[in-house]
C-alpha positions in Angstrom: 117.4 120.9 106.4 118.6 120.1 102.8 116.5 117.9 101.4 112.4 119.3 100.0 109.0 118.5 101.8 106.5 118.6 99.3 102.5 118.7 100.3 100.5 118.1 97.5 96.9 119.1 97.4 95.2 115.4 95.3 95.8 113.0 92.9 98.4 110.7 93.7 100.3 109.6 91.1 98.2 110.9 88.6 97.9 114.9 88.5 101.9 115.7 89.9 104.0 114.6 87.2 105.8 118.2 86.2 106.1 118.7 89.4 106.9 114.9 90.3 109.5 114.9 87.9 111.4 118.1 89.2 111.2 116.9 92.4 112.9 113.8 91.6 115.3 115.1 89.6 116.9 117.7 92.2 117.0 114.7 94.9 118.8 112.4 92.3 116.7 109.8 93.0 115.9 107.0 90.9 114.4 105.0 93.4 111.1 106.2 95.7 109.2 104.0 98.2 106.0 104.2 98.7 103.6 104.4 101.9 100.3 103.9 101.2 99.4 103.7 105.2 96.3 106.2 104.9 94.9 104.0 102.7 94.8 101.1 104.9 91.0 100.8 105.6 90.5 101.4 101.4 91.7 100.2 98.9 96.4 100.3 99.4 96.9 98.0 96.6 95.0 100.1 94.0 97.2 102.9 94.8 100.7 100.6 94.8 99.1 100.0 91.0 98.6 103.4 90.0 102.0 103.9 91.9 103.5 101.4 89.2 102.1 103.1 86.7 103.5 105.9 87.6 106.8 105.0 87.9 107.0 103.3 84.1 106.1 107.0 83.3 108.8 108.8 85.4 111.4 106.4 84.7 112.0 105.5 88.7 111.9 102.4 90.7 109.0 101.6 92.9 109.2 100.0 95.9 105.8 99.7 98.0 106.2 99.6 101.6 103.2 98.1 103.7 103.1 99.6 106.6 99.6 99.7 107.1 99.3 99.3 111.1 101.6 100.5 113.8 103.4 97.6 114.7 104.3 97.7 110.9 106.6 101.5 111.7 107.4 100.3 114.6 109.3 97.6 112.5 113.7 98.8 112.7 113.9 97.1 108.9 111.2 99.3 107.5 113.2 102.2 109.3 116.0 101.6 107.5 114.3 101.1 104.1 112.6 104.6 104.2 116.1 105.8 106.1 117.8 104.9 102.9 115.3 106.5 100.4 116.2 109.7 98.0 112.9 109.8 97.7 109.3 108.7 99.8 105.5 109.6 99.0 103.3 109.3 101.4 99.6 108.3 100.1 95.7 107.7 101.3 92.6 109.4 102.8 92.5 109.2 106.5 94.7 111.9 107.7 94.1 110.7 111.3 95.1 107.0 110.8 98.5 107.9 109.1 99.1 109.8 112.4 97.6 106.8 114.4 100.4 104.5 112.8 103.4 106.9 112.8 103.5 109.1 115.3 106.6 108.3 117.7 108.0 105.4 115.8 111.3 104.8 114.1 109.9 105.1 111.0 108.6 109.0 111.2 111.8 109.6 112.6 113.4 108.0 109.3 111.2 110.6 107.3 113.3 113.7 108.9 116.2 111.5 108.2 115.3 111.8 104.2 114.8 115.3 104.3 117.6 115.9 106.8 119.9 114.5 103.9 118.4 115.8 100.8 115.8 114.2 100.0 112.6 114.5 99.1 109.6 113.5 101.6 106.3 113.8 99.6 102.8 113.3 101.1 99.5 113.9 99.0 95.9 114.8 99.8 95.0 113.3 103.4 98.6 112.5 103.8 99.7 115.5 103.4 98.1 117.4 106.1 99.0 114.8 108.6 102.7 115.6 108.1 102.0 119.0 109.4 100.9 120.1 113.0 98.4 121.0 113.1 96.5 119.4 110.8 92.9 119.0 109.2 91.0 117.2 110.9 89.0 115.8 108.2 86.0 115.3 110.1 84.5 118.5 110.4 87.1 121.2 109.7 88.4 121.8 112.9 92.5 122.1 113.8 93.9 119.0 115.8 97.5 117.4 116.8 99.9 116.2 113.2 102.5 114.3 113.0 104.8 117.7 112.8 107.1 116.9 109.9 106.4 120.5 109.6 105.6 122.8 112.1 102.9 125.6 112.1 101.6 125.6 109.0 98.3 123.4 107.8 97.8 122.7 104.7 93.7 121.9 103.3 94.4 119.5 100.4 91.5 118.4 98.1 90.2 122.6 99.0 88.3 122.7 95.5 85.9 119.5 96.9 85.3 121.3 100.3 82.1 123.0 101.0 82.3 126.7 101.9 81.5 126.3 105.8 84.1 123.8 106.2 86.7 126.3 105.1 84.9 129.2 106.5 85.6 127.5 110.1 88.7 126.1 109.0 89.9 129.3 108.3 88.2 130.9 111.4 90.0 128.3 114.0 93.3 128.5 112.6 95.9 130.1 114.7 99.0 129.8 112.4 99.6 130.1 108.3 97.0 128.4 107.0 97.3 127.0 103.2 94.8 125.8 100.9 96.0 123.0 98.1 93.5 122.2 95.0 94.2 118.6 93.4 97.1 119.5 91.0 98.9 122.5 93.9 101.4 122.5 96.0 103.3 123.4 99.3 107.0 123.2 98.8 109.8 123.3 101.3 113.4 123.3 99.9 115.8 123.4 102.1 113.9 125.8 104.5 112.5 127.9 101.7 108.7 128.1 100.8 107.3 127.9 97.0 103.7 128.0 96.3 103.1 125.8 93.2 99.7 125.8 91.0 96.8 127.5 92.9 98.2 126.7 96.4 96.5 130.0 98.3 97.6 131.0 101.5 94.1 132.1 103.5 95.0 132.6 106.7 98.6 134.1 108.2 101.9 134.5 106.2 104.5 131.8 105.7 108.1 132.5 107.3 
């Protein structure tokens, strides 16, 4: 792997720009796309907006992929549109629908194709734990089957707006490095390499 995986606790487009911006810049990219597909049952254009925003501000072009339902990845031409990203974020709140729509289709298997050539796969909040496996499940704190863009580690995005029994049993259940990400922290994974960025805390295991 040569390309960056970056797991981002919150704030989509809003609370990442440092961070945003570096990531960018070592992927060359001037160009990211979008997939709002955990967002499908909320509100996905309000976050292609902020999106928008957010790429006046970062100087990068936008491009918004709808893939909202699986027949959507299962789609060869949105494939080959991720395939041929520097640069994809991955966006929304329901962890277990982003899996839902991805797992086993062409266009998760264009996300390891982005990282495989360097570069940079993003996912934030909800999204970002469904890249690992295992992930959050959001529901009540337990462990449960990802979409395995990374393997044995779980990330806990949003960890400042969690009670303390959630993360209690979160952190009683987990069987592998566990990492908690505050809106505004990070998970990194350069090229094979772990960085912790903001007040990413590693609660449970140690990362190899």
């Amino acid at each position: 792997m040569t390309g960056t995986i970056a797991l981002q606790g919150g704030g989509p487009f809003t609370a990442n720009d440092d961070l945003d911006r570096r990531l960018l810049a070592a992927a060359g990219a001037d160009r990211v796309v979008v997939l709002p597909t955990a967002d499908a049952f909320e509100e996905p254009g309000e976050l292609v907006a902020t999106a928008m925003s957010w790429g006046e501000r970062l100087d990068v072009q936008v491009e918004a992929l709808m893939v909202l339902q699986r027949h959507d990845a299962e789609d060869e031409g949105a494939a080959e549109l991720v395939r041929a990203a520097p640069a994809v974020y991955l966006v929304g709140d329901s962890a277990m629908h982003l899996r839902s729509v991805l797992r086993g289709t062409s266009l998760f298997d264009a996300l390891g194709s982005v990282v495989a050539t360097g570069g940079v796969v993003t996912g934030v909040g909800a999204s970002a734990t469904a890249l690992c496996d295992p992930m959050l499940d959001q529901r009540g704190g337990a462990l449960t089957l990802g979409l395995g863009l990374v393997r044995g580690v779980t990330v806990v995005p949003g960890a400042e707006t969690r009670s303390h029994d959630r993360q209690i049993r979160t952190r009683e259940l987990a069987t592998n490095p566990l990492v908690e990400l505050p809106t505004g922290s990070a998970l990194l994974n350069i090229g094979g390499q772990w960085e912790l960025v903001g007040d990413a805390t590693i609660t449970h295991g140690e990362l190899n």
